[in-house]
N, CA, C and O atoms as CSV, one atom per row, in Angstrom:
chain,resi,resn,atom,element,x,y,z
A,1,UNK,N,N,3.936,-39.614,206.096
A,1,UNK,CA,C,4.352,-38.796,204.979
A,1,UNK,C,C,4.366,-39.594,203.679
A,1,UNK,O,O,4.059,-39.057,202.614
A,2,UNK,N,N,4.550,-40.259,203.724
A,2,UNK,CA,C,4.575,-41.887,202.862
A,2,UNK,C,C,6.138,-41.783,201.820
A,2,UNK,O,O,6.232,-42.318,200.716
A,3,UNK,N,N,7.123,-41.067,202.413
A,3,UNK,CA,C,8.285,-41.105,201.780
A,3,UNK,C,C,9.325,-39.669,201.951
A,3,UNK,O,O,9.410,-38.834,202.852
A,4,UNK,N,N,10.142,-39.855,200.460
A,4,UNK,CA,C,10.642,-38.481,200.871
A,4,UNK,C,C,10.883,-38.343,199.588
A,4,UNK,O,O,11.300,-39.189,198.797
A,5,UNK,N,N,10.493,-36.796,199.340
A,5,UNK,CA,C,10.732,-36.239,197.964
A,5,UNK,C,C,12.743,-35.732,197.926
A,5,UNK,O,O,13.619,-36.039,197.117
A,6,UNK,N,N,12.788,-34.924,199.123
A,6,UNK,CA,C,14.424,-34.611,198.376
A,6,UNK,C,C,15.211,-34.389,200.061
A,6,UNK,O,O,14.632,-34.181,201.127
A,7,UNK,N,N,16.761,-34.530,199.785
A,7,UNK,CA,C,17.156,-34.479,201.180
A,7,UNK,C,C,18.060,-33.740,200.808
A,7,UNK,O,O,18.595,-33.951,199.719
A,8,UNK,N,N,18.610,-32.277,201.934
A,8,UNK,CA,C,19.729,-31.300,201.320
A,8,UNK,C,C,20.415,-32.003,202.388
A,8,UNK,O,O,20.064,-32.756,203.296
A,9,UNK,N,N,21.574,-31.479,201.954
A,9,UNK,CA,C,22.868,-31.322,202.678
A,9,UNK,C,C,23.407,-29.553,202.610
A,9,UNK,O,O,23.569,-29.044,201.502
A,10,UNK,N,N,23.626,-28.807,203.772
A,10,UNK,CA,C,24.339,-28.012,203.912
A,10,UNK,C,C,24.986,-27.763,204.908
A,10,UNK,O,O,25.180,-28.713,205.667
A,11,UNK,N,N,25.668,-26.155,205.354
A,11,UNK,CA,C,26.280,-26.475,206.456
A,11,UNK,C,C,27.684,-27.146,205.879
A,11,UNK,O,O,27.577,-27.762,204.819
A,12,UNK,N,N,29.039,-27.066,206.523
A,12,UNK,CA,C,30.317,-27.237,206.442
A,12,UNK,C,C,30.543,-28.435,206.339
A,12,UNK,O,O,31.155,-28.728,205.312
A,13,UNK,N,N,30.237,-29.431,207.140
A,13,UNK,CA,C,30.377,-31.050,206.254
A,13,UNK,C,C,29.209,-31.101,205.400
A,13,UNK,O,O,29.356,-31.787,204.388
A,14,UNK,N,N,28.208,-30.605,205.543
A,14,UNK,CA,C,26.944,-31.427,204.243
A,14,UNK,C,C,27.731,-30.710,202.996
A,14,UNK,O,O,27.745,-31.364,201.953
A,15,UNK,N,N,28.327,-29.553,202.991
A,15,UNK,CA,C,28.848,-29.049,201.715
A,15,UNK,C,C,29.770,-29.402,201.258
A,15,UNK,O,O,29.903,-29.220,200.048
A,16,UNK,N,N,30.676,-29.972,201.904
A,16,UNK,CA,C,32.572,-29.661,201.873
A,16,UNK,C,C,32.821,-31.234,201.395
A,16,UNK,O,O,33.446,-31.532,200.377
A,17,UNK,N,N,31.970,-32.581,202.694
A,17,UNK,CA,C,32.837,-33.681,202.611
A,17,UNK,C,C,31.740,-34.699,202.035
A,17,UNK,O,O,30.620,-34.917,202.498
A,18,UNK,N,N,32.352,-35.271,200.898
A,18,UNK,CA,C,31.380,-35.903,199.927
A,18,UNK,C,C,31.175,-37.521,201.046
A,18,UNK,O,O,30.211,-38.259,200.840
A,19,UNK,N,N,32.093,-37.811,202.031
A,19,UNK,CA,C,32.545,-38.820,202.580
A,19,UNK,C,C,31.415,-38.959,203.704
A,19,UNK,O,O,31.131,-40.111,204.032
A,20,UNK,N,N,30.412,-37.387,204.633
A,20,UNK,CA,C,29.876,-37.199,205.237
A,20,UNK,C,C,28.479,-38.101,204.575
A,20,UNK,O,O,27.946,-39.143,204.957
A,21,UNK,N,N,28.164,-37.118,203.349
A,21,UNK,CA,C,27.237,-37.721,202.395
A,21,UNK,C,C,27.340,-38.781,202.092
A,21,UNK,O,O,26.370,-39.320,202.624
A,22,UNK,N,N,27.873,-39.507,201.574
A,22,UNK,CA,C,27.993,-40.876,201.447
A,22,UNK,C,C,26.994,-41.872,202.659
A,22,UNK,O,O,26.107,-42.725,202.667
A,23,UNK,N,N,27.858,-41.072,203.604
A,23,UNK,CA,C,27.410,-42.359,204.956
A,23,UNK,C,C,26.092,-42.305,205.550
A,23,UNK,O,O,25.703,-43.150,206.356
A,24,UNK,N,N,25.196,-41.028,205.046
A,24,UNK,CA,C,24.607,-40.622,205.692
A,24,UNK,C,C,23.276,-41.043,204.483
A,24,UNK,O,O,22.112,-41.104,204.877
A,25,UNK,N,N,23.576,-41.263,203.266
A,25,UNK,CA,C,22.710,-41.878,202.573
A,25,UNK,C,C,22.646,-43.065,202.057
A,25,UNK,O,O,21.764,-43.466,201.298
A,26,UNK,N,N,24.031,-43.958,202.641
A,26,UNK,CA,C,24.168,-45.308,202.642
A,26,UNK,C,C,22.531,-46.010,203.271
A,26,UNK,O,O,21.950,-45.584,204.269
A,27,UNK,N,N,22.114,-46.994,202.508
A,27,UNK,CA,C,20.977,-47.892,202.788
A,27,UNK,C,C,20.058,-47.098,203.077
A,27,UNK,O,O,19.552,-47.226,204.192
A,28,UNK,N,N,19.536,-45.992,202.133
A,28,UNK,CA,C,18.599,-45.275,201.845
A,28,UNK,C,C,18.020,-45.689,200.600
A,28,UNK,O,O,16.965,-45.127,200.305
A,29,UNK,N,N,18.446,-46.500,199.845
A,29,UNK,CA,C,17.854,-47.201,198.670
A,29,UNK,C,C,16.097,-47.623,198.455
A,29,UNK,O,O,15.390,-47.526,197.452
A,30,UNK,N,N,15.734,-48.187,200.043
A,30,UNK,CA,C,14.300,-48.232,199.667
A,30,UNK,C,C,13.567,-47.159,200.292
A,30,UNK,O,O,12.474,-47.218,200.856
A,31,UNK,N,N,14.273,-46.238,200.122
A,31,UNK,CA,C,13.605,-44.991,200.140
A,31,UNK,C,C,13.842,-44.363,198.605
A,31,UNK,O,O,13.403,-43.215,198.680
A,32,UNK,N,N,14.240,-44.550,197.515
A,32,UNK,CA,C,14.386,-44.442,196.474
A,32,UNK,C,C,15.180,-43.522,196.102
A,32,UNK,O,O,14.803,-42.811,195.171
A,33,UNK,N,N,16.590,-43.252,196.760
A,33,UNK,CA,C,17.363,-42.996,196.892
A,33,UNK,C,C,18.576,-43.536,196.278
A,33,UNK,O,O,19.149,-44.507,196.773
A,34,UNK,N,N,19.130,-42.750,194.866
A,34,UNK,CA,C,20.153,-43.654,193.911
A,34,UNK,C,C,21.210,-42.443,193.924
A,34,UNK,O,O,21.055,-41.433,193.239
A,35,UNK,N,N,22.173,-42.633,194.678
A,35,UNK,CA,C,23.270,-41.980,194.581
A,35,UNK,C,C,24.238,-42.045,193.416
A,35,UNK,O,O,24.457,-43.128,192.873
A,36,UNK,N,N,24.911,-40.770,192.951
A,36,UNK,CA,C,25.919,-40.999,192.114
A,36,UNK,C,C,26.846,-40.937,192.330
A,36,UNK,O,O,27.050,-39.791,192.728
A,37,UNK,N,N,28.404,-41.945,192.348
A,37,UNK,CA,C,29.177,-41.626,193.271
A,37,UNK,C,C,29.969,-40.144,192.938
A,37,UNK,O,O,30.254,-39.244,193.728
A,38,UNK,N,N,30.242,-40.246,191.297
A,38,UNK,CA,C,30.957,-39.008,190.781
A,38,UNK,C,C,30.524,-37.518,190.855
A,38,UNK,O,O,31.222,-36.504,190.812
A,39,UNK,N,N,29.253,-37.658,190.971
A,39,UNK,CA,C,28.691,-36.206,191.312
A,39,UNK,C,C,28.985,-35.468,192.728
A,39,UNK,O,O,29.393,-34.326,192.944
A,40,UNK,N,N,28.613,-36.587,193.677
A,40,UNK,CA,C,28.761,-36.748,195.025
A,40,UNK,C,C,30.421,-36.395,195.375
A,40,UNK,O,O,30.632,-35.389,196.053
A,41,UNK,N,N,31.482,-37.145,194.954
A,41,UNK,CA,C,32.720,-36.573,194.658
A,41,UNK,C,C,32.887,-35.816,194.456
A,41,UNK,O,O,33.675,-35.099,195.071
A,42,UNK,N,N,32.188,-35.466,193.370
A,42,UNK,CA,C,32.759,-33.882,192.118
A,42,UNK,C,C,32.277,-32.144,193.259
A,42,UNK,O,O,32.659,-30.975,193.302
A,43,UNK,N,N,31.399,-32.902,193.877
A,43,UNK,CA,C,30.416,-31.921,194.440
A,43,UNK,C,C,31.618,-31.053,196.129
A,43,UNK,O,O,32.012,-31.649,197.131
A,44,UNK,N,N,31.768,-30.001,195.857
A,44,UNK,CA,C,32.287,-29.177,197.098
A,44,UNK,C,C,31.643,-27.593,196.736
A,44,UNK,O,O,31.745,-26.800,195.800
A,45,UNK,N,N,30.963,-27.640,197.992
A,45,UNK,CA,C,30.613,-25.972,198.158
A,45,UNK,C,C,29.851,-25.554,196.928
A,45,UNK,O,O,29.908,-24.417,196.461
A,46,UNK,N,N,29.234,-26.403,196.502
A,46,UNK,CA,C,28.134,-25.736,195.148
A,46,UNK,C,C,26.971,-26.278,194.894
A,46,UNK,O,O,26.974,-27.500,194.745
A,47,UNK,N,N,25.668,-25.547,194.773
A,47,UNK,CA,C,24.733,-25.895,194.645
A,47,UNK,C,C,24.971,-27.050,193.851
A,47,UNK,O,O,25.764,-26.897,192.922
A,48,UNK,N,N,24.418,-28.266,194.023
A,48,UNK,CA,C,23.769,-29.500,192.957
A,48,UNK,C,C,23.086,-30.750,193.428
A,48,UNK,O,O,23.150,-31.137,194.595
A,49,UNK,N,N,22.558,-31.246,192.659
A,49,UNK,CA,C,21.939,-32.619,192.773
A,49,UNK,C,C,22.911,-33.332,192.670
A,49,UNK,O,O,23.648,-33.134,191.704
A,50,UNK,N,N,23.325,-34.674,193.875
A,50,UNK,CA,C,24.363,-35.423,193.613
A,50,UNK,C,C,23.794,-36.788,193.273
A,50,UNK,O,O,24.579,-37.733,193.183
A,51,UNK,N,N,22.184,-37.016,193.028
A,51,UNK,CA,C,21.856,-38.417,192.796
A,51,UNK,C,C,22.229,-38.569,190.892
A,51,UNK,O,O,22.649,-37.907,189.942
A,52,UNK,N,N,21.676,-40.044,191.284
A,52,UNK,CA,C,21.851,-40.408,189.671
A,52,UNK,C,C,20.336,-39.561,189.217
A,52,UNK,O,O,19.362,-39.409,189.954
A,53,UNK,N,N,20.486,-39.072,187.764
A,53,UNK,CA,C,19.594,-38.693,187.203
A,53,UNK,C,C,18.216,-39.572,187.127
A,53,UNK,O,O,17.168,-38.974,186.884
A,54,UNK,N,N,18.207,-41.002,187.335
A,54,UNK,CA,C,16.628,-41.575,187.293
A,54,UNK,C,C,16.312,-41.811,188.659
A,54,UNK,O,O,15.443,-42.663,188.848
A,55,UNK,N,N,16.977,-41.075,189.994
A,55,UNK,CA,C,16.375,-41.136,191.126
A,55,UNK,C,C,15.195,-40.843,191.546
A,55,UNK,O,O,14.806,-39.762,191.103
A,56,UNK,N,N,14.377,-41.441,192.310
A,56,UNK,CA,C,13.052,-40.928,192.575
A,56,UNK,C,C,13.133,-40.136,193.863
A,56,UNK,O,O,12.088,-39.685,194.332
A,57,UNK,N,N,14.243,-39.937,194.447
A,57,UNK,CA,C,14.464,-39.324,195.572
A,57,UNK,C,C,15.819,-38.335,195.513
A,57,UNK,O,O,16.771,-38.968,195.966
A,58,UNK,N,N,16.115,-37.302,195.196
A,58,UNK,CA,C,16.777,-36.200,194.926
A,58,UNK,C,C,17.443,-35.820,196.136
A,58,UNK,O,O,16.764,-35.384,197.067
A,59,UNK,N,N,18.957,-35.954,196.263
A,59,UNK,CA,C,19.876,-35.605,196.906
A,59,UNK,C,C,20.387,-34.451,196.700
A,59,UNK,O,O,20.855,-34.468,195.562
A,60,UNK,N,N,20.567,-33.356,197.236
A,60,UNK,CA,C,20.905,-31.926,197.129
A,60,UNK,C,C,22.132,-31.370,197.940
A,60,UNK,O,O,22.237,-31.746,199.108
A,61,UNK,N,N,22.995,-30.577,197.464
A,61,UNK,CA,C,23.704,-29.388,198.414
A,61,UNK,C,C,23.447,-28.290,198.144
A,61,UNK,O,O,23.173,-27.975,196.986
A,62,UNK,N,N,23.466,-27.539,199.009
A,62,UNK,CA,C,22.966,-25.838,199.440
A,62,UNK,C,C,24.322,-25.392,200.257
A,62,UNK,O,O,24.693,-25.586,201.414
A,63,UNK,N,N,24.917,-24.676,199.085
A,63,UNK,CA,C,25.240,-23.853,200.158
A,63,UNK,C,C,25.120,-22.655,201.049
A,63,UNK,O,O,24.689,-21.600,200.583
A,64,UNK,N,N,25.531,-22.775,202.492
A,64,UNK,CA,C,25.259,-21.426,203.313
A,64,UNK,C,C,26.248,-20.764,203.886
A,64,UNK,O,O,27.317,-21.188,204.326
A,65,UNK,N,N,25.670,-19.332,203.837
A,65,UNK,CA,C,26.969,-18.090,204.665
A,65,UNK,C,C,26.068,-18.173,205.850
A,65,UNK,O,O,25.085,-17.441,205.961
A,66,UNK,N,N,26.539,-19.420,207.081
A,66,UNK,CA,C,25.819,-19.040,208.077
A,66,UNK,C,C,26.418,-18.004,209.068
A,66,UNK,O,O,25.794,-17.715,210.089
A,67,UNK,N,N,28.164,-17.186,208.649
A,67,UNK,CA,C,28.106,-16.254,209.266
A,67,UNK,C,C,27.483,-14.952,209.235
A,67,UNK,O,O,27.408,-14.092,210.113
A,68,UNK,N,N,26.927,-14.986,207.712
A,68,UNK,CA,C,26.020,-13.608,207.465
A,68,UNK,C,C,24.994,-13.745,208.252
A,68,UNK,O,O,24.617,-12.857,209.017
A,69,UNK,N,N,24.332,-15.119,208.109
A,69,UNK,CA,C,22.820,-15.203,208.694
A,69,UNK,C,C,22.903,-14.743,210.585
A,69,UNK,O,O,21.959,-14.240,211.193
A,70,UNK,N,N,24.276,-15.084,211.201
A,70,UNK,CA,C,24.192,-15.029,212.178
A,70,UNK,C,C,24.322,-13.479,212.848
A,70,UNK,O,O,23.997,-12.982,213.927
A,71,UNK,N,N,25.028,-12.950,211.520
A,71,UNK,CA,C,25.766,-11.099,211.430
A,71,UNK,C,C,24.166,-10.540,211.425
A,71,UNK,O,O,23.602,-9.863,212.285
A,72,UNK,N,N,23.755,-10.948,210.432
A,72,UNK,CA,C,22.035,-10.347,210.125
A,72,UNK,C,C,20.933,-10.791,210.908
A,72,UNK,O,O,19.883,-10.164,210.764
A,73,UNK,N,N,20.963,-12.026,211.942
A,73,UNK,CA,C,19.719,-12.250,213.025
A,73,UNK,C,C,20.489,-10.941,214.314
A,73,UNK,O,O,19.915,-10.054,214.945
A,74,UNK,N,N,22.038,-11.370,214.290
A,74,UNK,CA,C,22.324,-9.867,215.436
A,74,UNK,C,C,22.000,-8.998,215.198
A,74,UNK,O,O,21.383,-8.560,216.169
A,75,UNK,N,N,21.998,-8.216,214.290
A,75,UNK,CA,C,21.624,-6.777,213.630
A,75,UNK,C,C,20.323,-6.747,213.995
A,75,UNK,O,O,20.057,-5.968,214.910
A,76,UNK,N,N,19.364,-7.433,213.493
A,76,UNK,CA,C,17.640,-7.703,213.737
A,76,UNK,C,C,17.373,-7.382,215.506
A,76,UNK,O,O,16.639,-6.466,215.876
A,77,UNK,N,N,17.994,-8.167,216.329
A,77,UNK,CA,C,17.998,-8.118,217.657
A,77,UNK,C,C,18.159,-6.677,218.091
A,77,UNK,O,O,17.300,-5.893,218.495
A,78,UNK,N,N,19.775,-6.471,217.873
A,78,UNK,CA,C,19.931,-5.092,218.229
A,78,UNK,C,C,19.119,-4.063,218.111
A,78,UNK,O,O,18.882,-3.231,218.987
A,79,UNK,N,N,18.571,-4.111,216.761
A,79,UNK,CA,C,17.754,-2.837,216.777
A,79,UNK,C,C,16.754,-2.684,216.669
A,79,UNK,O,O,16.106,-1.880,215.999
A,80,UNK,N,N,16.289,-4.058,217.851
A,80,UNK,CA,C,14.896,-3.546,218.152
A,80,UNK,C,C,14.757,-2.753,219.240
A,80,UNK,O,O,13.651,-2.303,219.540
């Protein structure tokens, strides 16, 4: 692939615990990966980029209603 353009975090710890994130992009650096710590902090349950702005590798949260998705794949099932 020769790298990585961007990595999300979602889902209940990728959204919620900045502490999850942290560890999970610790010594990702030569992957060009520049974390910010305050964004990364600041960041619960809302879309954003938590890297530093001159990252070449873009850290993300998404958030998801994976109980809708799971309400709406049942619904799909049922009525087929």
């Amino acid at each position: 692939m020769g790298g990585v353009d961007v990595i999300v975090f979602t889902g209940g710890a990728g959204e919620n615990q900045w502490e999850v994130r942290e560890g999970a992009t610790a010594g990702l650096e030569f992957l060009g990966v520049k974390m910010s710590v305050e964004k990364n902090h600041a960041c619960r349950a809302v879309e954003a980029t938590i890297t530093a702005d001159d990252s070449p590798v873009k850290v993300c949260v998404i958030p998801t209603d994976e109980e809708l998705m799971i309400a709406t794949d049942t619904l799909a099932l049922v009525q087929k």
